[in-house]
N, C-alpha and C positions, 0 to 999 in steps of 0.2 A: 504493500500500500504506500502510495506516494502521501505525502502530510507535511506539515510544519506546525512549530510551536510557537504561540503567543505566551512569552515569558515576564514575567513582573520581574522590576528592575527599579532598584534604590537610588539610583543617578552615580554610584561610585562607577568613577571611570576606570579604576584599577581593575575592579571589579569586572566588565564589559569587558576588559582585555582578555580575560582567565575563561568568560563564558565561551568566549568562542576560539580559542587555544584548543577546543575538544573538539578533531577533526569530523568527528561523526553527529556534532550535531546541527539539530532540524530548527535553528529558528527562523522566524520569517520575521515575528514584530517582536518588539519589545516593549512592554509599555510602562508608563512610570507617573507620579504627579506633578502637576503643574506650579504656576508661582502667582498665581491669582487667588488668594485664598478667601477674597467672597464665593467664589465656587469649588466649593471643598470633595470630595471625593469618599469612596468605600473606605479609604483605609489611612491611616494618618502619616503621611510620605508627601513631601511636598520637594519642587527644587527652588531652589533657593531663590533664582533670579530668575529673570528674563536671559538674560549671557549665560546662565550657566547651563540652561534649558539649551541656548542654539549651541552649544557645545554638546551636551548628549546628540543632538540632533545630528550634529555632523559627523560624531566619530561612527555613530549608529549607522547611519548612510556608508559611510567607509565600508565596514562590514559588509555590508550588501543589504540590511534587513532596515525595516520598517518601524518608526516610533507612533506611537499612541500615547497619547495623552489623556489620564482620568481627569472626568467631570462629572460622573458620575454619583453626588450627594441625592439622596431622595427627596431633602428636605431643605429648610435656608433659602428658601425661593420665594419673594414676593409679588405682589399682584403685581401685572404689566402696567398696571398705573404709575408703578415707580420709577419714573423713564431715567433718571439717573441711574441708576440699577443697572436696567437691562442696556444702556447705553453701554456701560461698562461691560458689558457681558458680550456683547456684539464686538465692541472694540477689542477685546480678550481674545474672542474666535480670530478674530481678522490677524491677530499678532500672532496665533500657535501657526496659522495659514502662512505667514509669512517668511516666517523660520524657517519651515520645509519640516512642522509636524504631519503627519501623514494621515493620521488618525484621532479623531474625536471620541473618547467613552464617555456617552452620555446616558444618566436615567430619565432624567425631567424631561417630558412631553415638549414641552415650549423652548427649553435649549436647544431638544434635540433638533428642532422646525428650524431651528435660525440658523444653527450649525449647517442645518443643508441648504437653506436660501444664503447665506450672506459668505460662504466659503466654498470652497477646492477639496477641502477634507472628506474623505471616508468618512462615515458615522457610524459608530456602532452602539447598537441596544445595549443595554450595561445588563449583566444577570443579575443587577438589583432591580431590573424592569418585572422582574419575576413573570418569564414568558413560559407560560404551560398550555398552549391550546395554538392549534391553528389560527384561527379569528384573530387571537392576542397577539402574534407574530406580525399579520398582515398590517392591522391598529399602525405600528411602530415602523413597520417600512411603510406606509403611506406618511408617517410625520418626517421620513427621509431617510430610513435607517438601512446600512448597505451590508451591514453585518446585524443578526441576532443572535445575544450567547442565550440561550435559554434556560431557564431555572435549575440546577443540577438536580434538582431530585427527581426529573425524570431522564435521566442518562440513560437509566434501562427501562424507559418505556419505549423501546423501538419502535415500535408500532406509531405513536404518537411523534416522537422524532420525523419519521418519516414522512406522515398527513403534515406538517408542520413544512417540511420541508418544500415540499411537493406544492403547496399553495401559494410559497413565496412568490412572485415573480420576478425578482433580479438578487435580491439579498444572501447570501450566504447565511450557513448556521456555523458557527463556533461553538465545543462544547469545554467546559473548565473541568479537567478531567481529575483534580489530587486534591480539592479541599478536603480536607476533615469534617465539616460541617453536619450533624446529625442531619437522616433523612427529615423531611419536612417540621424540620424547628421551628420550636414554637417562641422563642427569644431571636430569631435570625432576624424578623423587621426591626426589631427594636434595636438589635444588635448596630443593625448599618446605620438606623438614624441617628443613635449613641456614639457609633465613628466619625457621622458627617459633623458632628460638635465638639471633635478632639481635639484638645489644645496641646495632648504631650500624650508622650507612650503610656499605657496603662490604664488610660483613662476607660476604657470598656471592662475594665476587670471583673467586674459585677457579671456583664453577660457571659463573657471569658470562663468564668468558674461554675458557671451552672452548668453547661456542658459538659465541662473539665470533670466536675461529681460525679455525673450518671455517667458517662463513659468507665472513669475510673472503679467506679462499682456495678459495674456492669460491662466488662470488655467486650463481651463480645458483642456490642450493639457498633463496634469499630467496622465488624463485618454486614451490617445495615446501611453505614450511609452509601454517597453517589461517587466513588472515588472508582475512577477506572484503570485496572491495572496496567501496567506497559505493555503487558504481551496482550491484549485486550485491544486493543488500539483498533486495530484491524478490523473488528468486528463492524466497525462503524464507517468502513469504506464506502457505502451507501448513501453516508447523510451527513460526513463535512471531511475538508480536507486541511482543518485546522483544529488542535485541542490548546485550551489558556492552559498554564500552567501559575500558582501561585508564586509571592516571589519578592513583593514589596519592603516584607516586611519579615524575612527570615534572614539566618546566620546563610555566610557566603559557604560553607562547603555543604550544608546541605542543599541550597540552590543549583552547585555545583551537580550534583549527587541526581536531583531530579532530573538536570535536563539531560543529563548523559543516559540513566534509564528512559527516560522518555522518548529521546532520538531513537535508542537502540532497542528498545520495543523490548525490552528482558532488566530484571532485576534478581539477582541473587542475594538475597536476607532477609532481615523483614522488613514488609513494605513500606510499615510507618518511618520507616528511615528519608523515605521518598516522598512521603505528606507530609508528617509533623514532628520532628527531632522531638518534642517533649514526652509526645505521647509514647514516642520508639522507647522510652528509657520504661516505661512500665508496661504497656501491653505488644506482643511476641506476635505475630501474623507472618509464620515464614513462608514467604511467595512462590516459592517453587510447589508449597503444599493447596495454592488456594486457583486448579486449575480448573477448578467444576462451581469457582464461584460466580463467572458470568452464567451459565446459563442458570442456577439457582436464584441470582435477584432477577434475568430475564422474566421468569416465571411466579415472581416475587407476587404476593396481594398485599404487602404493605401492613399486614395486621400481624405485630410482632406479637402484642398478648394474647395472641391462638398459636401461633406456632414456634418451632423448637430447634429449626433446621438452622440458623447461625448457630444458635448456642451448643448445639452440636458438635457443626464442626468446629468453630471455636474450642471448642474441649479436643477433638482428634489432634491438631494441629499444634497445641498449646504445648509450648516449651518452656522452661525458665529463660528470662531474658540474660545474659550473660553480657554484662557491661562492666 
């Protein structure tokens, strides 16, 4: 399967040099945050200037791959009466346009419209748009959207992927294949509206550890969420030629770590080494053992408190973690 990765990227330049040092891998974008922070983003990563933005801009072009830029906040958006406001917001587009940003991640209905009337940028649907239906897709490229990521928690509704697909008419689907994110969580709206108001790291902590709990007492709901394995990739030849990889906001050798299994479509350990360093240090999912988990969430009904079949394998699979 041919593919490339849309990689999350901190703006270190050292960093961007090390990524692509690894001759086998697949990136195509790389996206990162902006330096307009009335329009704040999913995740708390911003670059510092204007200059230091057209400088990722440039070396990233060097490379050969593609920048994106998050705009992506659900929230922090006032009524269009506020013409100073969106003045500024218009003038924001027109400057990532100008730099040679390639890509716009936007949630907001009304950015996303202006982003496609008043610039040259790609747009893409932010999977804060929380796209799960066909209709829902189309909504979002009519307001100009050239890419849609859709909601992970139907990664393994193929079926739906596909009808999704199929109804686009010019858009691409991108799917975000390694968050850790509990299948359909019940703190994830809250979560991102709580990031769009970040002023410093930690500040979601609250939502951060509620998760953190039920997973940690309860591991094997690690094999419930939307996380798609690297040898899995393939599966989804059908319905995009692009998977996000997360990235903003991680330590650089697990970054590292992700995009080289992710290029090379194989991971040898356990896979949370390839989502989320914290969780690898307590819960064991060794990848070479979890070949029959596509088609088990494939055929998933989503009602964990009737059935038994993660927690199962999770018990087969389960080793002490040795760190």
């Amino acid at each position: 399967m041919s593919y490339k990765l849309s990689v999350g990227f901190n703006g270190d330049l050292t960093l961007l040099d090390k990524m692509f040092d690894d001759e086998e891998n697949k990136i195509g974008t790389l996206y990162t945050g902006g330096y307009f922070k009335a329009v704040t983003s999913g995740r708390y990563q911003h670059s510092d200037s204007r200059s230091s933005l057209e400088k990722i801009v440039e070396r990233v072009h060097d490379k050969g791959a593609r920048l994106a830029v998050t705009l992506n906040s659900p929230c922090n958006v006032p009524p269009k009466a506020d013409k100073e406001w969106w003045n500024n917001v218009e003038n924001y587009l027109k400057e990532l346009d100008s730099i040679g940003v390639d890509t716009a991640i936007v949630a907001h209905p009304f950015i996303m419209s202006l982003a496609k009337e008043k610039t040259d940028m790609t747009v893409a649907a932010s999977i804060i748009c929380d796209v799960n239906t066909p209709r829902g897709a189309r909504y979002y490229e009519d307001m100009g959207a050239d890419i849609i990521v859709p909601t992970s928690s139907i990664n393994y509704d193929i079926e739906t992927l596909k009808d999704i697909k199929d109804n686009l008419v010019k858009a691409k689907l991108v799917l975000l294949a390694n968050e850790a994110c509990l299948g359909n969580c019940p703190w994830r709206r809250f979560h991102q509206n709580s990031l769009a108001h970040a002023d410093r790291k930690g500040y979601d902590i609250d939502y951060a550890m509620s998760c953190t709990k039920l997973y940690t007492e309860n591991p094997h709901m690690m094999l419930t969420n939307n996380v798609i394995r690297p040898e899995d990739l393939n599966k989804y030849e059908d319905i995009t030629e692009m998977f996000k990889l997360v990235g903003r906001t991680i330590d650089d050798e697990t970054l590292l770590k992700m995009i080289h299994a992710y290029s090379t479509g194989e991971y040898h350990g356990n896979l949370l080494d390839v989502v989320d360093k914290g969780f690898s240090k307590v819960i064991n999912l060794p990848n070479d053992q979890l070949g029959e988990l596509y088609d088990q969430k494939t055929s998933c009904k989503k009602n964990c408190q009737s059935c038994n079949k993660c927690k199962r394998l999770y018990k087969k699979i389960n080793e002490p973690v040795n760190r």
